[in-house]
C-alpha positions as CSV (number, residue, x, y, z in Angstrom):
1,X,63.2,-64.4,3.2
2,X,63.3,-61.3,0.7
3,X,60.2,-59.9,2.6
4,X,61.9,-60.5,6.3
5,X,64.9,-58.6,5.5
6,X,63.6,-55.4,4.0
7,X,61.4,-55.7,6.9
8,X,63.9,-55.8,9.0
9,X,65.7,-53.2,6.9
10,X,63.0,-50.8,7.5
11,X,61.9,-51.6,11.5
12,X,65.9,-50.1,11.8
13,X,65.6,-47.2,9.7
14,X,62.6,-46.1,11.8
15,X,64.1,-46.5,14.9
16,X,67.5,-45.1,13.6
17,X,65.1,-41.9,12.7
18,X,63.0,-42.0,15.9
19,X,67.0,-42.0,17.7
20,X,68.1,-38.8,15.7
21,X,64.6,-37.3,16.0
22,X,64.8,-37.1,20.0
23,X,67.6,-34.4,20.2
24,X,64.9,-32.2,18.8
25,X,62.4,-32.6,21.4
26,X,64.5,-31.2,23.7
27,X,65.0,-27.4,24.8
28,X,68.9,-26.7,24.1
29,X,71.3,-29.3,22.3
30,X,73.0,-31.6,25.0
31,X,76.0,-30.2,26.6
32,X,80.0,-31.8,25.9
33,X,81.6,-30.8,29.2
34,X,81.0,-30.0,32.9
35,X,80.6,-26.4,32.7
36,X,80.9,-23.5,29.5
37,X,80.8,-20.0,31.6
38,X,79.6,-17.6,29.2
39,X,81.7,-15.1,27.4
40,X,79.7,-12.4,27.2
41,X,82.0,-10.0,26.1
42,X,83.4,-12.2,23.1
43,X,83.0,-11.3,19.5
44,X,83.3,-14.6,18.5
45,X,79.4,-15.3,17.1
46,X,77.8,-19.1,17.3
47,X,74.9,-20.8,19.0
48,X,75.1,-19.9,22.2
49,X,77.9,-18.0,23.9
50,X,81.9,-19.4,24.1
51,X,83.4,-20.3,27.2
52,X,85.2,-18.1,29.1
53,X,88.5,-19.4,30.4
54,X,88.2,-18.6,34.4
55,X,85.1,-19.3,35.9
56,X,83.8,-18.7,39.3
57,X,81.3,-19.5,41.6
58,X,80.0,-16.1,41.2
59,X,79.5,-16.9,37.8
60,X,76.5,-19.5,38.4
61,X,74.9,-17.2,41.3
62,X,72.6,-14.3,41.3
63,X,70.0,-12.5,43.9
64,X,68.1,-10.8,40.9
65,X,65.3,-12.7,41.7
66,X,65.4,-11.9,45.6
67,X,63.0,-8.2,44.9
68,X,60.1,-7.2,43.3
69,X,60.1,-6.2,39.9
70,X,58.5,-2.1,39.8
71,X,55.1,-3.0,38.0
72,X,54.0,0.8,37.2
73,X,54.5,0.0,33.3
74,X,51.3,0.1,30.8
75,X,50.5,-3.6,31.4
76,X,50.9,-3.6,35.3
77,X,53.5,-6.2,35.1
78,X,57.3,-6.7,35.2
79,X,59.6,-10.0,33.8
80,X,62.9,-10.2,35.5
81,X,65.1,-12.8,34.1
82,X,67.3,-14.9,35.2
83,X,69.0,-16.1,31.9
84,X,72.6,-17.0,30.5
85,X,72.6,-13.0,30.2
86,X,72.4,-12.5,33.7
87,X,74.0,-15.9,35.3
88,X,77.0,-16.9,32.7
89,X,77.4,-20.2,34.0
90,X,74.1,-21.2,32.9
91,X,75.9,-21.2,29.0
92,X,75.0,-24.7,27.3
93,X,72.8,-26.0,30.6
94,X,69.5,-25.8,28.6
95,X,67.7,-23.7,31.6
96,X,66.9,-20.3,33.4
97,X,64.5,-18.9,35.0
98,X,62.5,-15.4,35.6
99,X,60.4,-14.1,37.8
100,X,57.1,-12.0,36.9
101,X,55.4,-9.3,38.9
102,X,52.2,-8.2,38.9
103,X,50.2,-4.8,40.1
104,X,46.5,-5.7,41.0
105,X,44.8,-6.2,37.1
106,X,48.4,-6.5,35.8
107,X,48.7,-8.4,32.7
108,X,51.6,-9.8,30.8
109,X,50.2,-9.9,27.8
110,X,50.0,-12.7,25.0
111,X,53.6,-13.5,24.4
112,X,55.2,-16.6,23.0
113,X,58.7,-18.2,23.9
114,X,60.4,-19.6,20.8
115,X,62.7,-21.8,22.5
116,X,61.4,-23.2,25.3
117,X,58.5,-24.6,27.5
118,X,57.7,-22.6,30.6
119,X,56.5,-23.9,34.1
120,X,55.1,-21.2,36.4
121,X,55.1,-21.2,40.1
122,X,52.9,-18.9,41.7
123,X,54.6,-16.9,44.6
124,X,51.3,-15.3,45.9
125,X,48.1,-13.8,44.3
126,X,46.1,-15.1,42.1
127,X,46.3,-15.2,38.2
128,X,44.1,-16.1,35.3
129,X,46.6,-17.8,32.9
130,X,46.0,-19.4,29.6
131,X,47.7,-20.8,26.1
132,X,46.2,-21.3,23.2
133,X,46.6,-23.9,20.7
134,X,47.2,-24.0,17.4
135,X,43.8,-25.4,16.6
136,X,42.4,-21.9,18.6
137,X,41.6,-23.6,21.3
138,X,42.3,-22.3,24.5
139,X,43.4,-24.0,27.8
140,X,43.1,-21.6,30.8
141,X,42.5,-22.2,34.6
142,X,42.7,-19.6,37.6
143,X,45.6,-20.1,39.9
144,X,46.7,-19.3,43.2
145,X,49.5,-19.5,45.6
146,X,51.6,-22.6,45.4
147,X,50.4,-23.8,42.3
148,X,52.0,-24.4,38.6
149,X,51.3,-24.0,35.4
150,X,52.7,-24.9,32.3
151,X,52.6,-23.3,28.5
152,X,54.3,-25.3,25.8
153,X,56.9,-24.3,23.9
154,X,56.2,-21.6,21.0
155,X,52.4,-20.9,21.7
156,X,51.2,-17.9,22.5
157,X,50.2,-17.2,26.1
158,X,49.2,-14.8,28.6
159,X,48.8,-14.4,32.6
160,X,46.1,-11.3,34.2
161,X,46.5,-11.1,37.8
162,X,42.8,-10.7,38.7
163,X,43.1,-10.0,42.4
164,X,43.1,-6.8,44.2
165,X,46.6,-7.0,45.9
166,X,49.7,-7.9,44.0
167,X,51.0,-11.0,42.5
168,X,54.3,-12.8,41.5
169,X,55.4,-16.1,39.9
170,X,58.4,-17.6,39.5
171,X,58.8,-19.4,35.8
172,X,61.2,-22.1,34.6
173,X,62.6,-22.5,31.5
174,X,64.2,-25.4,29.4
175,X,66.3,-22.9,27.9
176,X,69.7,-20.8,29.2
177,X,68.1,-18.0,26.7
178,X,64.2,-19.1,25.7
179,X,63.4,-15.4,24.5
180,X,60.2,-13.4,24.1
181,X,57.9,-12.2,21.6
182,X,55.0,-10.2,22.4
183,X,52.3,-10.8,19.9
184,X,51.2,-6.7,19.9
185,X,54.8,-4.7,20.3
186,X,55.9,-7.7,17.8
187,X,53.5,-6.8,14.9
188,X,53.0,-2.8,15.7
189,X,56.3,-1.8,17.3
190,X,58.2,-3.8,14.6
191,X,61.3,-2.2,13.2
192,X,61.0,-1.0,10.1
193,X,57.3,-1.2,10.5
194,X,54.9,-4.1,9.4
195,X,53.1,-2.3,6.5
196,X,49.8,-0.5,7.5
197,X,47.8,-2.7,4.8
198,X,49.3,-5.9,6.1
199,X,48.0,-5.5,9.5
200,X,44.9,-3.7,8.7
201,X,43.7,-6.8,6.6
202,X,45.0,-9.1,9.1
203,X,43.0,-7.8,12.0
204,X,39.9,-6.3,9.4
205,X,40.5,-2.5,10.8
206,X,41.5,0.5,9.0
207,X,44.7,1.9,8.6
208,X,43.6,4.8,10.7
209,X,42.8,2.6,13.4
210,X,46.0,0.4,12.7
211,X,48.5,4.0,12.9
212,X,46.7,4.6,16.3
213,X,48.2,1.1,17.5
214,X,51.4,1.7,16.1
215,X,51.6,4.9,17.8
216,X,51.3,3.6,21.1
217,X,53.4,1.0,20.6
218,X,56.2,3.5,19.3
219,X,60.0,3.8,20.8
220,X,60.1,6.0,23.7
221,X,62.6,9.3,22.4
């Protein structure tokens, strides 16, 4: 009888943790009420952004993603987003979305999103994505108009357009604000920098080599 009950006991406590360990699986936490229209001009500091107290339907619209992003930057590529920073009624929804364009051989380069999973939906062109895991291991496929794609949350990934004309995706997050890291400006445009010895051990280059990196990387005065 002793043996069935703290067998019982312990069946509940692992479903009781399995219950509270869902939440975190998800993008953003669960939202309490219909809508929360950011405040973006608010002071007021907290996870997320506080509600504003007149909302519109202007608030939950925007044609930034009706153009072409310019793509004559260094990596022939151009992320506009469509985020709680640009569509305030997206605050505590738990998704945006951006759209990425791409010059022929444009690359957004390796980049991770800390808070969300991303789902790509190519517009035209075609594009050789890829993730990789943290095991190293890399999943990567060639894609082409109408097709998706999807990178899990926090690992690093990357799309090249490899065709001759241009190329453009739309991508959905499961985040109102999934932000971006790129792996490159992230460890040699870091500021105050990443010490010189620190990264030429990491990537087993000298610091001469490592001050040319940082330089290209550098603000723009």
């Amino acid at each position: 009888m002793m043996a069935r009950a703290c067998s019982s006991l312990f069946l509940a406590a692992v479903a009781a943790a399995l219950v509270f360990a869902v939440p975190t699986l998800a993008g953003d936490p669960d939202y309490l009420q219909d809508i929360c229209v950011a405040d973006l001009s608010s002071e007021l500091k907290l996870n997320g952004f506080p509600c504003k107290a007149n909302a519109t339907a202007e608030d939950f619209f925007s044609g930034v993603l009706a153009k072409p992003g310019a793509t004559n930057t260094t990596s022939g590529s151009v992320v506009t987003g469509a985020n709680v920073e640009k569509v305030p009624g997206l605050n505590t929804l738990g998704v945006s979305l951006s759209r990425i364009d791409y010059a022929p051989g444009g690359l957004n380069p390796p980049h991770t999103h800390p808070r969300a999973t991303e789902v790509v939906f190519v517009l035209y062109g075609e594009l050789d994505v890829g993730f990789i895991t943290t095991a190293n291991k890399l999943f990567a496929k060639t894609i082409t108009q109408g097709d998706v794609f999807a990178f899990p949350r926090g690992l690093v990934h990357f799309q090249k357009n490899t065709g001759d004309k241009p190329a453009a995706v739309i991508s959905a997050f499961n985040s109102q604000l999934p932000g971006t890291q790129s792996i490159a400006m992230t460890l040699f445009g870091a500021s105050p920098e990443v010490p010189d010895d620190v990264l030429a051990k990491a990537f087993q280059i000298g610091t001469e080599e490592v001050d040319k990196i940082k330089a290209k990387f550098a603000p723009k005065s």
